[in-house]
N, C-alpha and C positions, 0 to 999 in steps of 0.2 A: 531033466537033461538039458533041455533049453536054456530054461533058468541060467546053470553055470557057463554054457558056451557065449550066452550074451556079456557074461563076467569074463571072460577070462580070453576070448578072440580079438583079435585086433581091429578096429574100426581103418574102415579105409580113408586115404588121407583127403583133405578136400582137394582138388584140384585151383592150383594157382591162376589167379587172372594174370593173362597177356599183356599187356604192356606194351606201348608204340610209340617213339620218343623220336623215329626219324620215318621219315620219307622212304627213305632206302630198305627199308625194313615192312614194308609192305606186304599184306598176303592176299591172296582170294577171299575177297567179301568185307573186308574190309573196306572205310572209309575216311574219303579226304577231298577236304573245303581247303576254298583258294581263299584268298580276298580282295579286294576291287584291284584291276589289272585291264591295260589295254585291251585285252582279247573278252571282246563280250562272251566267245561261251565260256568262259571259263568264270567273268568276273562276279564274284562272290556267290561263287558255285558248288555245290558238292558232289560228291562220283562213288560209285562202288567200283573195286576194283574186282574184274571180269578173271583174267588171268594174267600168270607170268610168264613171259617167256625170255630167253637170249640169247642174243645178239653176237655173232663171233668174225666180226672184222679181219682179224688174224694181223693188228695193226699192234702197236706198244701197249695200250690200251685196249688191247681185243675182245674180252668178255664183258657185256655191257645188258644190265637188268630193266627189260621193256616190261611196264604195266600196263594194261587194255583198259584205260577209264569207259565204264557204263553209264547213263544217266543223260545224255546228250542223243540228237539223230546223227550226229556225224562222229565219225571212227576217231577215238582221241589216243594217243599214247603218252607214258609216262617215263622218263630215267632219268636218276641223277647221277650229273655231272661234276664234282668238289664242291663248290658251293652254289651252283645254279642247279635249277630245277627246268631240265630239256622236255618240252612241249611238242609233240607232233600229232599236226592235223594233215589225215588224208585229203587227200584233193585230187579230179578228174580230169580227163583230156580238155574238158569245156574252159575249166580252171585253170588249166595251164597256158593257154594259151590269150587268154586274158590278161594275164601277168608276164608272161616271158614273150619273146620273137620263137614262132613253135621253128625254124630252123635251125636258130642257133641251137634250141634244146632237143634237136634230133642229133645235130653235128657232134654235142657233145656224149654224144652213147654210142658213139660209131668208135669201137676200137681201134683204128689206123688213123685215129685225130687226133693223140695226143690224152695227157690228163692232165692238161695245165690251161682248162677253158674257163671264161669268165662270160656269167650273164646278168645282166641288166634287167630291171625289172620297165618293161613298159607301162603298165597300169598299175594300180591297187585299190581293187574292187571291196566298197564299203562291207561286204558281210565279209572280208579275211585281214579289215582291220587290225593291226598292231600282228599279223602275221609275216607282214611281208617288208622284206630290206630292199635298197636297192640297188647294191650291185655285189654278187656271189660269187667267190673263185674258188677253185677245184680243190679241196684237201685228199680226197679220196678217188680212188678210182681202182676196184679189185674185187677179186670173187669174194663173197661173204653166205655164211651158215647161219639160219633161225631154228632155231631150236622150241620144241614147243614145252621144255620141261624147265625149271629154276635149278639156275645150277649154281646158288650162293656158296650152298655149304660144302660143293664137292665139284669136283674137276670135272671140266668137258672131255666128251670124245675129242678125241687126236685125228680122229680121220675123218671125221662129218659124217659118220656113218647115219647117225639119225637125225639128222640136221637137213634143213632143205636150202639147197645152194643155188645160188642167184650172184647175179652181177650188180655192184653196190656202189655205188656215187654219192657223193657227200662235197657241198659247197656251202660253206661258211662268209657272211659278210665283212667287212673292212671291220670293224664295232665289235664283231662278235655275238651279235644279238639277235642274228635270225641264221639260220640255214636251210640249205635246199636237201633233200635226200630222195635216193631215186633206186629201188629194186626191178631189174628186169629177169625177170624169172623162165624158163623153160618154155618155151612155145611163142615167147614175146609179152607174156603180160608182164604190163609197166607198173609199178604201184609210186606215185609220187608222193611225198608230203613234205608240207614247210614249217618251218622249224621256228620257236621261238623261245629264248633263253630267259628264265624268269629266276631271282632272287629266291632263296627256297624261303625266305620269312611273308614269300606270298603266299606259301603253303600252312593258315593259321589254324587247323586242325587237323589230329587225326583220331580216327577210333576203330581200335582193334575190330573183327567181328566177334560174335558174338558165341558161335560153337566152337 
């Protein structure tokens, strides 16, 4: 009886390899090498990627795909923007304040100041090399949802229902080549990171994972 059911059952098919041809197209555990590039962590570097999440501004552009690069000690994030590859590094109160005048970048989170601030970079500290521009004006200023799920292939909630909402600042330089980004979240915590606009052909490999 064996015999015939090995004849005559259908073999299961093999399972197709994954394929990764873009950036944007990234998943969990997967990986992706830079190549030499101003920002020493990154230059000629390779990351797994931790997880997805995103981004909902609620701007013309509102749904935007964050990847958590692993392989570093500092918090890296990933999204592409048309043909650049957007770079954010977390940075701390210590950090900020090295780089910026810490009033002006109080002034500018204080709701009844406007959303049309502009700041100047006073320093730029050798380890945030090729991170930092030097002078940043306000594109953004409005409530925004993080989402901790990928939501490529299907629609966001409409109501933030699962989403964690926070006040969202975003300052772009004269160039285009760095920005500032600033979540303050429920209770006061601040998350800042700066921003650095890379060419996606600095992104010279990628490879699927592996399960």
């Amino acid at each position: 009886m064996g015999f015939f059911k090995s004849i005559f059952s259908k073999s299961e098919p093999e399972p197709t390899a994954r394929s990764l041809d873009h950036a944007s197209d990234l998943e969990p555990k997967d990986i992706v090498k830079f190549g030499f590039s101003a920002q020493q962590i990154l230059s000629n570097q390779s990351f797994k990627v931790r997880k997805v999440q995103t981004l909902d501004t609620g701007g013309e552009h509102k749904k935007k795909t964050l990847f958590t690069l692993e392989g570093s000690d500092k918090d890296l994030r990933l999204s592409v923007e048309d043909n650049d590859a957007e770079l954010a590094l977390q940075i701390y109160p210590d950090d900020v304040s090295q780089i910026f005048n810490v009033d002006d970048f109080v002034e500018m989170l204080d709701p009844d100041s406007g959303v049309h601030h502009m700041l100047k970079s006073i320093g730029k500290p050798e380890d945030f090399a090729g991170w930092v521009g030097s002078t940043y004006r306000q594109e953004s200023g409005q409530n925004a949802y993080l989402y901790n799920q990928d939501y490529r292939q299907h629609r966001m909630p409409t109501d933030g229902s699962t989403g964690h909402e926070f006040s969202y600042y975003k300052l772009i330089t004269d160039d285009r080549k760095y920005a500032l980004e600033v979540h303050v979240l429920d209770g006061g915590q601040t998350n800042v990171y700066l921003i650095a606009y890379l060419a996606l052909n600095k992104i010279e490999e990628l490879w699927p994972s592996a399960a």
